[in-house]
C-alpha positions as CSV (number, residue, x, y, z in Angstrom):
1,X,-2.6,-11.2,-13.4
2,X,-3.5,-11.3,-9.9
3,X,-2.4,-7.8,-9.4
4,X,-5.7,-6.5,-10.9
5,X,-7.8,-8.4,-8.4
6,X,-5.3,-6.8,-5.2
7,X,-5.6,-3.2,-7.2
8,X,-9.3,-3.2,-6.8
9,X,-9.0,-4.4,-3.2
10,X,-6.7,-1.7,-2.4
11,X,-9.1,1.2,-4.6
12,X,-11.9,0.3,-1.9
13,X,-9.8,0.7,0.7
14,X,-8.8,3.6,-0.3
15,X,-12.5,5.2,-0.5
16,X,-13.3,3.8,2.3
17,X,-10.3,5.3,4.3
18,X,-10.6,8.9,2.9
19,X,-12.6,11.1,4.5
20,X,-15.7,13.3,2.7
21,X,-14.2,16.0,1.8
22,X,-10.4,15.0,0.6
23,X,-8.2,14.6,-2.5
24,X,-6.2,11.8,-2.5
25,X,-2.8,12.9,-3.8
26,X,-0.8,9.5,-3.5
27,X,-0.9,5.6,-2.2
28,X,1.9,4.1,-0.4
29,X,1.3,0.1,0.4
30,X,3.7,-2.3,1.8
31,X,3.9,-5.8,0.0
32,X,6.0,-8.6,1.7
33,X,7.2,-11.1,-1.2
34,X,4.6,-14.1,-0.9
35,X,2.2,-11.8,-2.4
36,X,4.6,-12.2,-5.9
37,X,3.3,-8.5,-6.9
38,X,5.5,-7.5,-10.0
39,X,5.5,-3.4,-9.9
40,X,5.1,-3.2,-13.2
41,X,1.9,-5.1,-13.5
42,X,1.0,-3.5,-10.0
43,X,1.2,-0.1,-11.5
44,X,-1.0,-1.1,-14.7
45,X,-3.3,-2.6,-12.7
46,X,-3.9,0.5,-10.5
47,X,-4.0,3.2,-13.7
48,X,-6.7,0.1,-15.5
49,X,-8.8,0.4,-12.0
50,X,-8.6,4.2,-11.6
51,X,-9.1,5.5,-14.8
52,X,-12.2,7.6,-15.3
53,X,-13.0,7.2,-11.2
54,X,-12.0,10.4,-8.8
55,X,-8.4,8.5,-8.2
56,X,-7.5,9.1,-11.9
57,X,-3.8,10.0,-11.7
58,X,-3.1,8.8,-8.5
59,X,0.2,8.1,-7.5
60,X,0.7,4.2,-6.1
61,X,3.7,4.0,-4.2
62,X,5.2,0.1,-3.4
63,X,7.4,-0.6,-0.8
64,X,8.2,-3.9,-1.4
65,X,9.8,-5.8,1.9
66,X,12.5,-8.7,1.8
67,X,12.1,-12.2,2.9
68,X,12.6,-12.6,6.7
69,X,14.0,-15.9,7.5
70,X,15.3,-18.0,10.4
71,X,17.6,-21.2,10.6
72,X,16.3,-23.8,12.8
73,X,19.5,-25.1,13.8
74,X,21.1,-21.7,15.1
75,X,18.2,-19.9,15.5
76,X,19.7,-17.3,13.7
77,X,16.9,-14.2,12.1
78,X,17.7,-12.2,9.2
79,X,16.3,-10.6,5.7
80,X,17.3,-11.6,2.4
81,X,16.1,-10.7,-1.2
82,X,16.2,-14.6,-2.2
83,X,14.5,-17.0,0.2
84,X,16.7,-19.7,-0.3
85,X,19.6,-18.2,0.8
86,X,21.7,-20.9,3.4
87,X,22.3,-19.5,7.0
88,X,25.9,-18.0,7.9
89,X,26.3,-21.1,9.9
90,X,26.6,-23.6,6.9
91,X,22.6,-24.9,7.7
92,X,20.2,-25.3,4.8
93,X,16.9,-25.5,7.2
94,X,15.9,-21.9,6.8
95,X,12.4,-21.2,6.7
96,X,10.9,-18.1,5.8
97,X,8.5,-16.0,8.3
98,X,5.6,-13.7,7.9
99,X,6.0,-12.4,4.2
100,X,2.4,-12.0,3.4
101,X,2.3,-8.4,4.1
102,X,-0.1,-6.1,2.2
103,X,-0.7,-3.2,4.1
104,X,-2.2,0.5,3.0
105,X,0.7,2.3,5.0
106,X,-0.6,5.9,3.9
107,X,-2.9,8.3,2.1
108,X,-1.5,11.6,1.1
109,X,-4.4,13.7,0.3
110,X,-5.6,17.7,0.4
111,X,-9.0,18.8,1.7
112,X,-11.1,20.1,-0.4
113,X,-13.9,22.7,0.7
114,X,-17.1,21.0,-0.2
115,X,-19.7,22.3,-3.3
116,X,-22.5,23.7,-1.4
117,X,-19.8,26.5,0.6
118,X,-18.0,27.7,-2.3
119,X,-19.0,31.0,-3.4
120,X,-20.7,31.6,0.2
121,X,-19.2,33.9,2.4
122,X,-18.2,33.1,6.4
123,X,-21.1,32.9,8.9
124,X,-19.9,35.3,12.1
125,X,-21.2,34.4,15.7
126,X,-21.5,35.8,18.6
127,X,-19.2,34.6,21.3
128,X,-21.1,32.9,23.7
């Protein structure tokens, strides 16, 4: 299951894309189709990788995109669910493009006011 590998990859990027003092609520990613994620097992693979770590109960969100393809004898571009799909024109050369896509789209998270300040009360200043 590949997906475990890509979850782990995805859990460091992650902590290293949220800052010090944040809660991450939710995950969105964008998968293209050559990376043959299965949700299901994406979704297994993220709880097995999170569990007992601060992203316990994280939400993973997946959008997954379509296959982009293009027919080299009209030169026509479109997206389809099933990359073998023949072009409007009759041609069978259609090749797919791109489709590796894996991208951390967003973080949703909530600051959280750091240990060390709770409890404390605000420091005035004198203006300048």
């Amino acid at each position: 299951m590949h997906e475990l590998s890509i979850a782990r990859s995805l859990l460091g990027l992650v902590k290293e894309n949220t800052p010090e003092h944040a809660k991450v609520r939710s995950v969105l990613v964008r998968v293209g189709p050559l990376q043959a994620i299965e949700p299901g097992a994406m979704q297994l693979a993220w709880h097995a990788v999170t569990d007992d770590s601060p992203l316990d109960g994280v939400e993973l969100s997946l959008t997954l995109v379509p296959w982009e393809l293009h027919c080299s004898a009209c030169d026509r571009r479109w997206t389809s669910e099933n990359w073998s799909d023949p072009c409007q024109c009759g041609s069978c050369r259609v090749d797919p493009i791109g489709g590796h896509e894996l991208t951390l789209l967003s973080l949703d998270i909530e600051e959280i006011e750091p240990e060390e300040s709770k409890g404390s009360q605000p420091v005035m200043r004198k203006p300048a």
